[in-house]
KOLROTOR-919501 format. One line per 8 residues: number of its first residue (from 1); their letters; for each residue x, y, z of C-alpha. Coordinates in steps of 0.05 Angstrom, whole numbers, plus 5000, padded with zeros to 4 digits. Each point is the difference from the previous one (the first is absolute). Last residue first. Example, Ala and Ser with C-alpha at 12.3 -4.5 7.8 and 13.67 -1.06 7.14 Angstrom:
BEGIN
2	SA	5273,4979,5143  4973,4931,5013
This chain:
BEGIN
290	XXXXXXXX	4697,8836,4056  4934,5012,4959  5030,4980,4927  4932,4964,5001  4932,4996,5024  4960,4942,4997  5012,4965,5064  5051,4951,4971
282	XXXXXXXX	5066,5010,5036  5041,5004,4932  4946,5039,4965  5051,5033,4938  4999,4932,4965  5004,5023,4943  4941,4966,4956  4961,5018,5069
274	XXXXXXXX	4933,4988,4974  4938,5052,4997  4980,5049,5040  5068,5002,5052  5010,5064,5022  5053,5041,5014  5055,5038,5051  5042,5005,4971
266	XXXXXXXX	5057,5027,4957  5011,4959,4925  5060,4976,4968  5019,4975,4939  5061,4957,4974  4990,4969,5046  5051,4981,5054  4966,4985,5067
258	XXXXXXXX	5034,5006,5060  4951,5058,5031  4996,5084,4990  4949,4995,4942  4966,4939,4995  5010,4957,4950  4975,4997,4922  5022,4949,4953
250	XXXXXXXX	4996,4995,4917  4965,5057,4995  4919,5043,5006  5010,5059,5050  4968,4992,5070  4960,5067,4995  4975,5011,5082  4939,4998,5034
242	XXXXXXXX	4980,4931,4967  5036,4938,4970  4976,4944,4952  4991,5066,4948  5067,4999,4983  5025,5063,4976  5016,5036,4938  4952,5050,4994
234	XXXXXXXX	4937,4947,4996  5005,4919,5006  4941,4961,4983  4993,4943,5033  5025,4938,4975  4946,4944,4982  5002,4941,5037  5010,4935,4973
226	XXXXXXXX	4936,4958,5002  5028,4936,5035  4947,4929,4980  4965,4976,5059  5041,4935,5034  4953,4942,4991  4989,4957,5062  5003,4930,4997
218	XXXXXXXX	5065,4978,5040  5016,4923,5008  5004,4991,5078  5042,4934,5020  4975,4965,5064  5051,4944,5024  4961,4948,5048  5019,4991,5061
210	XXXXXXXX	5004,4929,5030  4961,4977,5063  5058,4987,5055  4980,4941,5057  4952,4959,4946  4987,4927,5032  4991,4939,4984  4972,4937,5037
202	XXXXXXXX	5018,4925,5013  5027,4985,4923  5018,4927,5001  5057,4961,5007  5033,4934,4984  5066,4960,5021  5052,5036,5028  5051,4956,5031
194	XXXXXXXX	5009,5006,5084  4985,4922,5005  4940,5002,4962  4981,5079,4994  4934,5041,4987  4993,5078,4989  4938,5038,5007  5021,5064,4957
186	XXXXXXXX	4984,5071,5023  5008,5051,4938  5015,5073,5012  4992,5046,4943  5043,5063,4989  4977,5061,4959  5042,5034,4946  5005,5079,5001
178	XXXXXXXX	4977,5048,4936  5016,5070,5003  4941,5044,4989  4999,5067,4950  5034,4969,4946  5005,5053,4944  4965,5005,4933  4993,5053,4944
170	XXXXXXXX	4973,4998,4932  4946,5041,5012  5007,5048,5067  4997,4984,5073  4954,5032,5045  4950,4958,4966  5024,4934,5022  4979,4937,4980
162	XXXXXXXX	5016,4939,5043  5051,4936,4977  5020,4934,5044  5050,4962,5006  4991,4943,5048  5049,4982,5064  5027,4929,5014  4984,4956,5050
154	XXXXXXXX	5069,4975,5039  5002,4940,5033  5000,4975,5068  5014,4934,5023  4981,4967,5067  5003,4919,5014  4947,4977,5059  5031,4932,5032
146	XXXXXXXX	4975,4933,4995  5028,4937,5029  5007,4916,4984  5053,4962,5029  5003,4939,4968  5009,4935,5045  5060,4960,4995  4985,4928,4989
138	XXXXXXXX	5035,4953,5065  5035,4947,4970  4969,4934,5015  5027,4959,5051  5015,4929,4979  4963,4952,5028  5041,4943,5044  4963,4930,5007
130	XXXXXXXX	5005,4966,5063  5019,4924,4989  4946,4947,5032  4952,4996,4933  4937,4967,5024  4968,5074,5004  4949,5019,5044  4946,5042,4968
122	XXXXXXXX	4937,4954,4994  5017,4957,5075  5007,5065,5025  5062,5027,5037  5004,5050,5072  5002,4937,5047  5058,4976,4948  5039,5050,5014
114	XXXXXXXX	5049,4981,5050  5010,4929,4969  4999,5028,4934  5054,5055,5016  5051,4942,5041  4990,4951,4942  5023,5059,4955  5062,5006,5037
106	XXXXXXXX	5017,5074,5024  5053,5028,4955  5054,5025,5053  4976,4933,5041  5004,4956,4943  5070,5028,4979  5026,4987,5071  4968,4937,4995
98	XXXXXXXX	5044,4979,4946  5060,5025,5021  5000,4962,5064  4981,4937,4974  5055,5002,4941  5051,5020,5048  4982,4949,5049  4986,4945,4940
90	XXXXXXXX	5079,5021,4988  5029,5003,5070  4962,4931,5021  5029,4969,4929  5073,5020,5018  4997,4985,5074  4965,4934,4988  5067,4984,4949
82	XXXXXXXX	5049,5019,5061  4958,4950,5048  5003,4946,4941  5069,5009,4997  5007,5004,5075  4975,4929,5010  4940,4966,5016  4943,5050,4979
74	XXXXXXXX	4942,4958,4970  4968,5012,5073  4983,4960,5071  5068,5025,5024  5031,5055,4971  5082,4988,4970  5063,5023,5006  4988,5040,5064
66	XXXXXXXX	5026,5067,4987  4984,4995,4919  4936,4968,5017  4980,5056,5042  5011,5042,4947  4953,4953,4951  4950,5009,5048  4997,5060,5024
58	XXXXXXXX	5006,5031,4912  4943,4943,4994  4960,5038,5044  5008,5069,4969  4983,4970,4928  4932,4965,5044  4992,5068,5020  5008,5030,4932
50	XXXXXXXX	4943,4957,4972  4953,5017,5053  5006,5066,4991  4990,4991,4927  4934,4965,5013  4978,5049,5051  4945,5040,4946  4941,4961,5039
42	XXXXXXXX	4982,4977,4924  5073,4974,4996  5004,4964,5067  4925,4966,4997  5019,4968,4931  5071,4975,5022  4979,4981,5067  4934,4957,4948
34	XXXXXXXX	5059,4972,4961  5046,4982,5055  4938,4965,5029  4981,4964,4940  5066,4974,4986  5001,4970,5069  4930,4964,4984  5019,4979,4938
26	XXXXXXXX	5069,4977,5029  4958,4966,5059  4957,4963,4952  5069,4976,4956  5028,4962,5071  5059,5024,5018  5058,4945,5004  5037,4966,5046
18	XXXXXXXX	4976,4939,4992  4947,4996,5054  4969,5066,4985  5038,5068,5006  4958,5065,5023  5033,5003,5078  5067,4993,4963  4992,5060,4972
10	XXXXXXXX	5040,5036,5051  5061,4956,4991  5013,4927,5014  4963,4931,4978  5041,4938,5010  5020,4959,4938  4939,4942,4991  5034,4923,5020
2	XX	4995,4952,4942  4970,4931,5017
């Protein structure tokens, strides 16, 4: 009869008779790692978990490498200790770097666990990865203003003609100067964005009425000159002058003053007639009298 090797280690409690583990306790142990597995990544601790086992391999293997080997473990010499240090150190790293991104990111198992009092049946969504929207750029929004707009402009002045009988035929003259007016138009202005773009006429206004120019076109007509007749001249003297013979010549002054004929006559006289001498110098009628 063959003898059965002995049974050590901590799954020695799950061997059979011949040493072995029966197949319904592997389903049953797969089952469990599976369902830890399951409960540890929608908790959002899977990762943790991960680097602690790294963290105790790292004990392990070290204490290994002191003691050359851990009882009631694969590790039985310090090679396998230094080889558990390795692999603890890297599923540590990886477990630890991991979760720090899952905590900075906040797991999705971790949002639909704490939301799912707030989700429908109709709106949840079987997809477990957040979706990112982009952010829409922000339209600018036209700034739209009025503003009243002045301009003034000038209004020029008519021409315009009168008659005028003080003035005679076939004679003008401008009797009124002619001025321009000025017109004030208000505009309602209206901008996009400070750019003009319409306006209206809001009112106008004349500040200056214009002046019209007056020209006066004469229509009297002169009455014809009748040339006077000379009067008759007796003895020698001009009959223009009274009281005393003014002789008939070329020039006759005063007797006794600057003038220098060739005649001469002593006042004083009267004036009847015209002064073809000029002998009235004050004009009172009565010359050669100083």
């Amino acid at each position: 009869m063959t003898q059965q090797p002995a049974v050590s280690g901590w799954l020695a409690p799950l061997r059979g008779p011949d040493g072995r583990i029966p197949t319904r306790t592997r389903w049953i142990i797969a089952a469990v790692i599976l369902l830890v597995v399951i409960v540890t990544a929608v908790a959002g601790i899977f990762w943790a978990l991960v680097a602690i086992l790294g963290l105790v391999g790292i004990v392990l293997g070290i204490v290994a490498l002191v003691k050359g080997s851990v009882p009631r473990t694969k590790l039985r010499s310090r090679w396998a200790g230094a080889l558990a240090v390795l692999v603890g150190l890297f599923v540590l790293v990886l477990g630890s770097g991991a979760n720090a991104v899952v905590q900075q990111g906040e797991t999705p198992q971790a949002s639909l666990i704490s939301d799912a009092s707030n989700v429908t049946p109709a709106t949840a969504s079987p997809d477990p990865k957040p979706k990112r929207t982009a952010t829409p750029s922000p339209t600018p929004t036209a700034v739209a203003t009025e503003a009243e707009v002045q301009e003034a402009t000038a209004i020029p002045f008519a021409a315009v003609t009168v008659d005028d009988d003080s003035i005679d035929v076939g004679t003008s003259a401008v009797t009124v100067g002619g001025g321009n007016g000025e017109k004030v138009t208000t505009y309602l202005v209206k901008y996009i964005d400070g750019v003009e773009v319409s306006r209206s006429i809001a009112r106008e206004e004349t500040t200056l009425p214009p002046v019209d120019e007056v020209t006066s076109i004469g229509t009297r007509v002169p009455e014809p000159v009748v040339a006077a007749e000379p009067a008759p001249e007796s003895n020698g003297c001009d009959s223009n002058y009274a009281d005393v013979c003014v002789p008939i010549a070329s020039d006759v002054d005063c007797a006794g003053g600057s003038g220098n004929g060739p005649a001469y006559v002593d006042g004083p006289l009267r004036i009847v007639g015209s002064d073809v001498y000029d002998l009235d110098r004050d004009g009172d009628g009565i010359a050669c009298d100083a």
